[in-house]
PALUM-437643 format. One record per residue (C-alpha): residue number from 0; residue in one letter; chain; x, y, z. Coordinates in pm, 1 decimal. Layout:
N
PT    nr   rest   kette          u          v          w
PT   NUM      A       A          X          Y          Z
...
This chain:
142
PT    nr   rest   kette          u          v          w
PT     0      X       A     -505.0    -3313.9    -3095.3
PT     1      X       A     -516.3    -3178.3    -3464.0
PT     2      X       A     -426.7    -2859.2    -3567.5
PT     3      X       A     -356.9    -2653.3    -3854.6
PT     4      X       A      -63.7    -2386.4    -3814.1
PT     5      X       A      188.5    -2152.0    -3986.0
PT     6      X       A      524.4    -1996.3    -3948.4
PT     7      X       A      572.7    -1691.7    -4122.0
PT     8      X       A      893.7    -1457.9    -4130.8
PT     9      X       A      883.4    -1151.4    -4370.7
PT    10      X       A      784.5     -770.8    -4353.4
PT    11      X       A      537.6     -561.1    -4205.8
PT    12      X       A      301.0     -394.0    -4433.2
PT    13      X       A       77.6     -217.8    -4235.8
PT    14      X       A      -70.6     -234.3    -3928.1
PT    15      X       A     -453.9     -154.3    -3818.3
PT    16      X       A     -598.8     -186.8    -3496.1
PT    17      X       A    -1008.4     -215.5    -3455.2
PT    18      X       A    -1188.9     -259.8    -3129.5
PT    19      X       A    -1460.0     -562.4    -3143.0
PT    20      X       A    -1745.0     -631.7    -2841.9
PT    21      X       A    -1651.7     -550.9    -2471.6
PT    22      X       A    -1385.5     -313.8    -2601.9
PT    23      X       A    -1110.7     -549.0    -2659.7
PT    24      X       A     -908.8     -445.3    -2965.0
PT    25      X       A     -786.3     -689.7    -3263.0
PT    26      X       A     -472.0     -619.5    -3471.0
PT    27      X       A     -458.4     -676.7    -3886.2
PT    28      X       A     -106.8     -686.1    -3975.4
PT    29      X       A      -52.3     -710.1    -4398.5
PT    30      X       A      284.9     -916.7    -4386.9
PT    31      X       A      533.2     -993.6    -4690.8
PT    32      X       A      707.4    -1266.9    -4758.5
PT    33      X       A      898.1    -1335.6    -5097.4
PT    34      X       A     1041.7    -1619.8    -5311.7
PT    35      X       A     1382.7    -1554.6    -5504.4
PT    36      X       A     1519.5    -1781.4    -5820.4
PT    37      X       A     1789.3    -1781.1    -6104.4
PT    38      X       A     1607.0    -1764.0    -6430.5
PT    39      X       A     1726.0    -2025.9    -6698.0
PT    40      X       A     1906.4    -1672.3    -6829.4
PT    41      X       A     2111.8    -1676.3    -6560.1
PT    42      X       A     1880.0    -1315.2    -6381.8
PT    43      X       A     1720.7    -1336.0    -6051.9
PT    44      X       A     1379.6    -1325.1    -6001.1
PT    45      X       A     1167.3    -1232.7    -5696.2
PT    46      X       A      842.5    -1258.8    -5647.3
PT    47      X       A      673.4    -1128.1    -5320.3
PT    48      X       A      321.8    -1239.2    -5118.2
PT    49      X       A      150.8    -1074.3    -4913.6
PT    50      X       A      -51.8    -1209.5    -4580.8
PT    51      X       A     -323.6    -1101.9    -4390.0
PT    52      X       A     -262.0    -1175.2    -4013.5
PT    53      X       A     -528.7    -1133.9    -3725.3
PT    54      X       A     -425.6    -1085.4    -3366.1
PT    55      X       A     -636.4    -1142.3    -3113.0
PT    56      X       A     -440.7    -1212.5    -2804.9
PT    57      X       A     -455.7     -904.3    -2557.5
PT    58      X       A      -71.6     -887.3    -2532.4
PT    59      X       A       17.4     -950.0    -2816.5
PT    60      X       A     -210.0     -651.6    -2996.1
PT    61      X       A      -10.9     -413.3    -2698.7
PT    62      X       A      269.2     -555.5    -2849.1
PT    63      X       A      139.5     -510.7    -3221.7
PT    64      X       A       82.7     -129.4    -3110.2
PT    65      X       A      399.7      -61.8    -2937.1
PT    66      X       A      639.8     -214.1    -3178.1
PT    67      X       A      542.4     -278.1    -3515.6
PT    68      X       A      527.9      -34.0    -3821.8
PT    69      X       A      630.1      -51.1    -4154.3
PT    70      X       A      960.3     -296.1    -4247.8
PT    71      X       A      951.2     -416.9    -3939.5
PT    72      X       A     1062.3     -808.1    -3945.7
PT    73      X       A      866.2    -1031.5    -3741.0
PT    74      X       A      842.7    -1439.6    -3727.9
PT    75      X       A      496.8    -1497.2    -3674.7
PT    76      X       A      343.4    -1817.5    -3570.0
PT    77      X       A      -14.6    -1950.9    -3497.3
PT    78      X       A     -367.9    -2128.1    -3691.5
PT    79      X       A     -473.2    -2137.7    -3969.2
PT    80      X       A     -880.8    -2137.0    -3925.0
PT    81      X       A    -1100.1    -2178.4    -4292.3
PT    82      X       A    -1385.7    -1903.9    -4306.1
PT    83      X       A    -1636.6    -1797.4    -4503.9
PT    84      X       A    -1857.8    -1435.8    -4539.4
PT    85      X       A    -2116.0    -1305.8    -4795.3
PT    86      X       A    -1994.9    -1060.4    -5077.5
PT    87      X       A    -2217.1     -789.4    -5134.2
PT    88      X       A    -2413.3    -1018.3    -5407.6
PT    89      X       A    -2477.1    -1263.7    -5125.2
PT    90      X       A    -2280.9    -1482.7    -5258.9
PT    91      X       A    -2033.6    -1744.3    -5051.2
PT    92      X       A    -1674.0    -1641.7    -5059.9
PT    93      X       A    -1474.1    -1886.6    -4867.2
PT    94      X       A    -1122.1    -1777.5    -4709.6
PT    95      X       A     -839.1    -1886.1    -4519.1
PT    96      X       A     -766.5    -1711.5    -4226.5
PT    97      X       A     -431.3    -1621.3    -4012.7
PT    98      X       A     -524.3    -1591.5    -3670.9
PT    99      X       A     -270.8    -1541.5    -3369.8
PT   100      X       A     -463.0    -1624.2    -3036.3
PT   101      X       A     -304.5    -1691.8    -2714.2
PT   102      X       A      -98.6    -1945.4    -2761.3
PT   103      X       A       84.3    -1849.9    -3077.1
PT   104      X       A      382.9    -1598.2    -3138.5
PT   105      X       A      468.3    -1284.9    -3207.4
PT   106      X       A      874.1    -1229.8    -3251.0
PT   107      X       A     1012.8     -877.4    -3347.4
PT   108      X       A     1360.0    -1000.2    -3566.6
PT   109      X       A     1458.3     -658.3    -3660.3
PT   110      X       A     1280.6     -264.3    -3656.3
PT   111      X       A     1147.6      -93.6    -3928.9
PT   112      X       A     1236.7      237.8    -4018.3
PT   113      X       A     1173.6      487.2    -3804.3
PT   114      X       A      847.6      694.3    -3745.5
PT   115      X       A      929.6     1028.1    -3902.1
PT   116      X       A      790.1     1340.5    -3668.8
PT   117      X       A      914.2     1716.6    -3720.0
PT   118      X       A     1254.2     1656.5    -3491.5
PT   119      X       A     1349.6     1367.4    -3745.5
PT   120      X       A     1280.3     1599.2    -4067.7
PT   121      X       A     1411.8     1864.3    -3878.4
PT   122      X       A     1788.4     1709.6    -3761.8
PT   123      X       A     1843.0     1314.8    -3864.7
PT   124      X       A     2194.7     1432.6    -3818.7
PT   125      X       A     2215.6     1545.9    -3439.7
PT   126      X       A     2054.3     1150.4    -3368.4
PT   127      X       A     2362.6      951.2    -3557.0
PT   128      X       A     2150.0      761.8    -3824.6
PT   129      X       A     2369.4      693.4    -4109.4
PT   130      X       A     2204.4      570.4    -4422.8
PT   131      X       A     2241.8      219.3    -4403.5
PT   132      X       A     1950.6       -5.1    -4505.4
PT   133      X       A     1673.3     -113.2    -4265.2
PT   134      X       A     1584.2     -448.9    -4241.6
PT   135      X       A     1242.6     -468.5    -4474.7
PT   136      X       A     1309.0     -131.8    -4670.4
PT   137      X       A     1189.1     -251.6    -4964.2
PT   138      X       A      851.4     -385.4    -4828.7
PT   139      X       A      574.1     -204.6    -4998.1
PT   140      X       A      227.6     -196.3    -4767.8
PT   141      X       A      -73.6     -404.2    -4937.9
């Protein structure tokens, strides 16, 4: 059998879940990914991408909810479908989708920062978080 796939490993963005027919839910996740070189100057260079990432697998969107938020670092894998909807002219716009469906994967490498609520404005202290860098810190969302 042919398929199309992809592996991605970078940053969560942002995360939005939307309920579709028979009130299942879906989950968008915006995910970063970025490219680093040495100019002919001898600098470094980064450039970063952003991806958007449909869940539809039950579990995994429970999983999407419960774990992910911003600079989280996931390795995501699953297919790659083609697609196509009408822009508000009615004209074709063709895309490429990311889909995650049953059989793909959804791997948590290392937590984002953590939610902030009134106790963690109120005493970061009493909770022994230092101020060493997150994994993903420096992901912006799309």
């Amino acid at each position: 059998m042919d398929k199309a796939s992809f592996e991605i490993v970078g940053n969560v963005g942002k995360t939005e879940i939307k309920e579709i027919k028979g009130g299942k839910k879906i989950a968008i996740l915006s995910v970063a990914t970025s490219e680093r070189w040495k100019r002919d100057n001898g600098e470094w260079a980064e450039k970063t991408y952003w991806h958007r990432i449909a869940v539809f697998a039950p579990a995994k969107v429970e999983r999407v909810e419960a774990s992910l938020q911003k600079g989280t670092r996931v390795r995501l894998v699953g297919q790659i479908r083609p697609g196509s909807y009408e822009d508000d002219k009615g004209r074709t716009k063709y895309v490429v989708e990311f889909v995650i469906g049953p059989f793909g994967d959804l791997e948590v490498l290392a937590r984002g920062k953590p939610r902030e609520d009134a106790q963690d404005r109120e005493a970061p202290q009493r909770r022994g978080r230092g101020k060493s860098a997150a994994a993903g810190d420096t992901a912006e969302a799309a």
